[in-house]
MARBAZA-521074 format. One record per residue (C-alpha): x, y, z. Coordinates in steps of 0.2 Angstrom, whole numbers, plus 5000, padded with zeros to 4 digits. Each point is the difference from the previous one (the first is absolute). Example, Ala and Ser with C-alpha at 12.3 -4.5 7.8 and 13.67 -1.06 7.14 Angstrom:
2
506249785039
500650174997
END
This chain:
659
503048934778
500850165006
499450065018
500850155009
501149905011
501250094994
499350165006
500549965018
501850005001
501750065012
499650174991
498050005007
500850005019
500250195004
501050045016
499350175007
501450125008
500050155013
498450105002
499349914983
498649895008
499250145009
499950094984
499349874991
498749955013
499950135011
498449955009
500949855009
500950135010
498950145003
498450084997
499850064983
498350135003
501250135007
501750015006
499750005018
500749845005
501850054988
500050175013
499549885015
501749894999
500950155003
498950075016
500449805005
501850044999
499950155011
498649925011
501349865003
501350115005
498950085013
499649835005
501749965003
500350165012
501050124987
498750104993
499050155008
499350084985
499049954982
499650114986
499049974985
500050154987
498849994983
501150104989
498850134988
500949904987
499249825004
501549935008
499949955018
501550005012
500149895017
501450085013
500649945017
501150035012
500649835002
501949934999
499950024982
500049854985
502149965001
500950084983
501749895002
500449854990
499149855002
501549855005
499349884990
499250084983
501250145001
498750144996
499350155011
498749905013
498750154996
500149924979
499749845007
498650045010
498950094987
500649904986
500049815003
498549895009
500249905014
501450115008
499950135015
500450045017
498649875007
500449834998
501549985013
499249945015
501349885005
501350125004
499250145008
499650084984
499450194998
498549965003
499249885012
498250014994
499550094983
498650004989
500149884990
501549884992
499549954980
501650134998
499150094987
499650155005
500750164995
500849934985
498149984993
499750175004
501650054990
499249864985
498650104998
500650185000
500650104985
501250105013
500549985018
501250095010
500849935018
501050135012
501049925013
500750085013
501249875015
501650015005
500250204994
499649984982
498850044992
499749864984
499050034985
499349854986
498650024985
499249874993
499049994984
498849854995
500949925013
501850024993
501450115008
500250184990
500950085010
501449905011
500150025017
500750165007
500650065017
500750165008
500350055018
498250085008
500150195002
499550105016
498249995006
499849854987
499049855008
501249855008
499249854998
498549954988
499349934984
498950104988
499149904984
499150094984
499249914989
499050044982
499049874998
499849934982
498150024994
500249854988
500049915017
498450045008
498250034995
500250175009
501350115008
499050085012
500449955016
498449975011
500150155014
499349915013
500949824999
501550095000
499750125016
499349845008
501649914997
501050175006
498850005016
500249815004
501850005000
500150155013
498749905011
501149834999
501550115005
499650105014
501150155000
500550004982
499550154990
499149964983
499750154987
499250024982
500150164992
499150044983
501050114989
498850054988
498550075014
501650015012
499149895013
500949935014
499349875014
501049945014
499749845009
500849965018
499149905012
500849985020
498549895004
500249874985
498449864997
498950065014
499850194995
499849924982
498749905002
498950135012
500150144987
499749884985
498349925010
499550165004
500450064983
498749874993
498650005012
500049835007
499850075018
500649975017
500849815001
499149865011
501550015014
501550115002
501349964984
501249845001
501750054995
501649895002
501749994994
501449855002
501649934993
500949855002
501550015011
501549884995
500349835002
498249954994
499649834995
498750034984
500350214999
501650124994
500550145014
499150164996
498449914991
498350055007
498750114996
499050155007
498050024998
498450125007
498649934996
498050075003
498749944999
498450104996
498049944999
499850114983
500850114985
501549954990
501549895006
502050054997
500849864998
502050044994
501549875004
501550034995
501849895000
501650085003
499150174995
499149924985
498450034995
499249855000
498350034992
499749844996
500249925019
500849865003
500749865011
500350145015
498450065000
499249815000
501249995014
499350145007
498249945000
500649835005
500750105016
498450085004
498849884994
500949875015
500050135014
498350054998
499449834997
501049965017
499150155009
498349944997
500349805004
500850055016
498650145005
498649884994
499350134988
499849884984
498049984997
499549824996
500249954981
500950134995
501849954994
501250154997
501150044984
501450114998
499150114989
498750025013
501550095011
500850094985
498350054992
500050195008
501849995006
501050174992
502149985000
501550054996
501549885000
501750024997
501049845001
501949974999
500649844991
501749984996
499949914982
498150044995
499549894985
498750144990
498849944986
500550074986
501350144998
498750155005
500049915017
498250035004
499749855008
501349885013
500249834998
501349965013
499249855008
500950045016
499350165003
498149915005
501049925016
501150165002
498450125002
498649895010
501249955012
500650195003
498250055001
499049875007
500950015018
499950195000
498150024996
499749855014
500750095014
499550154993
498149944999
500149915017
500850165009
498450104993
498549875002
498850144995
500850054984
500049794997
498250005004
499650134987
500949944986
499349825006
498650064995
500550064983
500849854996
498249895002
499250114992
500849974982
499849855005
498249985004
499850084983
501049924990
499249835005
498350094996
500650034981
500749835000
498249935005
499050104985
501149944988
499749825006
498150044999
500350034982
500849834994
498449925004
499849845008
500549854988
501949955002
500849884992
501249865008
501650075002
501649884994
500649865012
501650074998
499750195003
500650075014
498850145003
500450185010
498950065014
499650174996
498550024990
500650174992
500249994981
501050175000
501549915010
499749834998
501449894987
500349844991
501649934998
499849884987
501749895002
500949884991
500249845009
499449935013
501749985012
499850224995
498450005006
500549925017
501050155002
498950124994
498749965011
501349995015
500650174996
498550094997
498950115009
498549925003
498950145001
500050054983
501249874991
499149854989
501149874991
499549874988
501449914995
500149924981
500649854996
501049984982
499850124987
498350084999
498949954982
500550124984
498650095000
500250094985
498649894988
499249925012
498250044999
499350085017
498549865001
501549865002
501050115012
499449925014
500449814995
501750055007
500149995019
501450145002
499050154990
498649955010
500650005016
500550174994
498550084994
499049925016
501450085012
499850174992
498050014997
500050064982
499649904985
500849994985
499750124987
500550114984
500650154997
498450074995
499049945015
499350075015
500349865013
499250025017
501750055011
498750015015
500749825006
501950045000
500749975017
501950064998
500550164992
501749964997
500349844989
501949975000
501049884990
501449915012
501249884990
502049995001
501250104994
500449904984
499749954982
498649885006
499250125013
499850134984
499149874990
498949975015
499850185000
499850024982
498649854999
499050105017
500150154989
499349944985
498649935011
499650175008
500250094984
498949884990
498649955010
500150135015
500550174992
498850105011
501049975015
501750054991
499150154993
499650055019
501849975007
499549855011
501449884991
502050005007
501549904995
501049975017
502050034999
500849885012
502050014997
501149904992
501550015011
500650035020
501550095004
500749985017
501150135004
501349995016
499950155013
501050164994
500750155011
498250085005
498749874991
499749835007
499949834990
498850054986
498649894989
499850064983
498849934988
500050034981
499049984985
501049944988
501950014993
499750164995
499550055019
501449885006
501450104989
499350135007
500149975017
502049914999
500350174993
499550115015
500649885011
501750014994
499950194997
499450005022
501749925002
499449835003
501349874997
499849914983
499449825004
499550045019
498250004995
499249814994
498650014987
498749875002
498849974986
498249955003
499549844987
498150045005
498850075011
499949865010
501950015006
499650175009
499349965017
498350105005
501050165009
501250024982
498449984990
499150145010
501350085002
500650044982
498149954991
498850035009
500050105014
499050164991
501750135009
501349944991
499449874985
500050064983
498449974991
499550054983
498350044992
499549924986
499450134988
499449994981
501250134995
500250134984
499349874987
498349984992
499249845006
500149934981
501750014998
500349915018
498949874996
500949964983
501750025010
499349855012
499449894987
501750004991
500849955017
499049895009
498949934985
500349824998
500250004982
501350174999
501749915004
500650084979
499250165006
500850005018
501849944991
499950154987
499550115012
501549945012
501150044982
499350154997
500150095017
501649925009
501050134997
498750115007
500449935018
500950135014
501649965005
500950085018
501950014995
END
């Protein structure tokens, strides 16, 4: 019988080259509603300059013509040969990934601290542009290069600079390509509020935008930085006059630091206010980080400890009431700009940091400051004291009504549960792990306070055609509905969801082939005989890594532990490691057989510590709940294996391949 085998051959494997996979898939680099982000990697360019000390002035022009050009007056992008790839640095730069100015950190580089390193960048910007134009001017020349689609048109071109001409700088149009983006209007007020942070972050530092077509210009220079920023923007929004006097702060890591490079830190001004609307903005190495992040977890880690510490040591604490970190952060207003000197972003738009590191980095810069601070002002601590148990008190009174409503008939909870003490559904989460040796980690390394874990033993039931009446004759499903407080039901029932007791339902197995089928057999569960609670975003799939990478102390960066998902991750990481300057085979990779190898800090650490674990929501997805269910049966229907083999046939040569 002919099959289409033959379909998937050496000749299927396509090796993308250049700029070609941002063209193909731009939306894994950038945001595709508008070309701000594309304009953004070149205001990072000039931000970073600033950064480094040789930069005084930012422009941003939006030409009548839809083009938009970035200028500085910076050292200037270099024009000579690169030693290696024999070609003009500037070409490289704007044409290949994973090259620039920011990855050498072993040597002194160029730049000590800098946006971000995926080393994309610019060259995504030149991807999705019908033209663009760089002017350079260093070293008494003035250099000239066009692009087109990414491609060079016209060849570098230098001549000497004439009279009056500026020294130093870079200057950057682009035309973005409309086939790009759903629209090429660029939101006013994201980009001026872009413009305006970056002046804020670098005190001094003159930011302009001038609009060609309504010959608008606005100038942004601040002398006064995060303080004056955040007053006017309060006051701006109504929220009124803060509880106590702001808290502003700023400290960097001097050298020879056992955990921290030289030069690492952060600065902060935080408010806090009894109404109106919070500003909460962070930002790493000048990056907007509109997502948050490790540095701002680190940050309310730092202040959620000092005013904890204030109260215990001023007796201040009313009986049964137990403070939470949101309870401290709940009407806390901030700005924070942090300084990490190899930031690790989610995702290339960098809206969020992942940098485990930068938790520790910030809480302990913050927490000291803001306990001497409080102690030297009793007053001020009093009143925010007060605040504080406030949220509090009212956050236990919601957590009381909502008891009111389960009613008073609870089951027995599993043996083998081990249950959280918070009784707040909204933060409250169930690890359910595989293996019991996992468990004993799990429960070690969790917080207690809102962390459950029910550890399975062996593969959980296919549940795929078991009916739900005989679901409970197996002791694992029904520990795990009991544990949860939600019967089985179908897609078309309304269950009552009154009884559940964690909002967060996670899925925690190892990292390999048999974790997945654990996962893939939980899944099937959920989405069979509990699809409400998948419909409502309370199921997750846990990501512990695969693989440890200890690497050896280098120039400014102490001895580093680097954890990673999978090969795909681990390439990933040699490959930035070697690009840093570190030594090949100076770093040890150890791979983790199971969850029960990690001890509880590593499995806290990496999985389940909400500040730097990577957790993902189960959702039903783009396809209509007939087609799902008939994908299902053919894979985990016990009488499917021809189906599941000519599927396997059919689609193989379907599956992505990184080459």
């Amino acid at each position: 019988m002919a099959t289409r085998k033959s379909d998937y051959s050496e000749s299927s494997i396509r090796v993308l080259k250049g700029l070609e996979p941002v063209k193909q898939r731009p939306g894994m680099y950038t945001r595709t509603e508008n070309p701000l982000h594309i304009v953004q990697e070149a205001i990072d360019n000039a931000a970073d300059e600033a950064l480094a000390g040789f930069c005084r002035e930012i422009a941003v022009t939006l030409h009548a013509d839809g083009s938009i050009a970035v200028s500085d007056d910076g050292r200037g992008i270099p024009v000579g040969l690169h030693p290696e790839e024999q070609v003009p640095v500037v070409e490289i730069v704007f044409t290949r990934l994973h090259a620039g100015g920011k990855f050498d950190k072993a040597s002194g580089g160029a730049y000590s601290f800098s946006g971000g390193l995926h080393g994309v960048g610019v060259s995504v910007t030149n991807a999705l542009s019908k033209k663009l134009e760089v002017e350079v001017w260093r070293d008494g020349q003035a250099s000239r290069i066009v692009f087109a689609g990414g491609d060079v048109t016209q060849p570098l071109s230098s001549r000497p600079t004439e009279k009056g001409e500026r020294r130093s700088g870079t200057q950057v149009r682009c035309w973005p390509d409309p086939k790009y983006f759903d629209s090429q209007t660029i939101p006013a007020g994201e980009l001026m509020q872009l413009l305006r942070s970056k002046a804020v972050l670098l005190p001094g530092v003159k930011v302009t935008l001038f609009d060609e077509k309504s010959g608008r210009r606005q100038s942004w220079q601040y002398a006064e930085g995060l303080r004056g920023y955040l007053t006017e923007s309060l006051a701006a929004s109504g929220s009124g006059e803060p509880v106590i006097p702001l808290f502003e702060g700023a400290q960097f890591i001097a050298a020879g630091h056992d955990t921290f490079a030289e030069g690492e830190g952060a600065q902060w001004v935080v408010a806090w206010t009894e109404e109106g609307g919070l500003l909460r903005e962070s930002y790493v190495n000048l990056i907007p980080t509109s997502a948050g992040g490790t540095h701002e977890s680190g940050l309310r880690e730092g202040l959620f400890a000092a005013v904890k510490g204030f109260i215990e040591l001023h007796n201040l604490q009313p009986k049964g009431v137990k403070l939470l970190p949101e309870d401290v952060f709940a009407r806390a207003s901030f700005v924070l700009s942090a300084k990490v000197l190899d930031p690790q972003f989610q995702g290339q738009i960098k809206e969020r940091l992942n940098s485990r590191d930068a938790v520790r980095l910030v809480s302990s810069l913050a927490r000291p400051q803001l306990e001497l601070w409080l102690n030297q002002h009793v007053e001020h601590g009093r009143k925010l004291a007060e605040l504080v148990i406030k949220q509090a008190q009212a956050r236990n009174r919601a957590a009381q009504k909502v008891e009111k409503k389960k009613g008073s008939g609870v089951a027995v909870l599993p043996g083998k549960l081990t249950d959280c003490e918070s009784t707040d559904i909204a933060r409250n989460e169930l690890f359910l792990v595989e293996g019991d040796s996992a468990g004993g980690s799990a429960k070690m390394g969790r917080d207690k306070e809102f962390q459950a874990i029910l550890p399975l033993r062996g593969k959980v039931l296919n549940t795929w055609e078991t009916e739900r009446d005989r679901l409970f004759a197996n002791n694992e499903i029904h520990d795990i509905a009991v544990a949860i407080g939600v019967d089985p039901h179908g897609p078309n029932d309304e269950p009552d969801l009154s009884g559940l007791r964690y909002g967060r339902i996670c899925i925690l197995s190892d990292a390999d082939v048999d974790g997945a089928h654990i996962q893939v057999l939980l899944l099937t569960l959920f989405f069979k005989h509990f699809p409400r609670l998948v419909e409502r975003g309370h199921v997750f799939v846990a990501r512990p890594p695969l693989y440890r990478v200890d690497v050896p102390a280098l120039g400014k960066r102490p001895l580093r532990k680097l954890y990673c998902l999978d090969d795909g991750e681990l390439q990933h990481v040699e490959d930035k490691l070697r690009k840093d300057g570190v030594r090949e085979g100076s770093w040890s990779i150890s791979r983790f057989k199971g969850l029960g190898e990690m001890n509880a800090e590593q499995l806290w650490e990496t999985t389940m510590n909400p500040d730097t674990r990577r957790l993902l929501v189960v959702r039903f997805g783009q396809f209509d709940s007939i087609a799902t269910a008939q994908t299902f049966t053919m894979l985990m229907g016990k009488g499917e294996a021809a189906a599941r083999r000519a599927w396997l046939e059919e689609r193989g040569n379907e599956a992505e391949v990184d080459i």
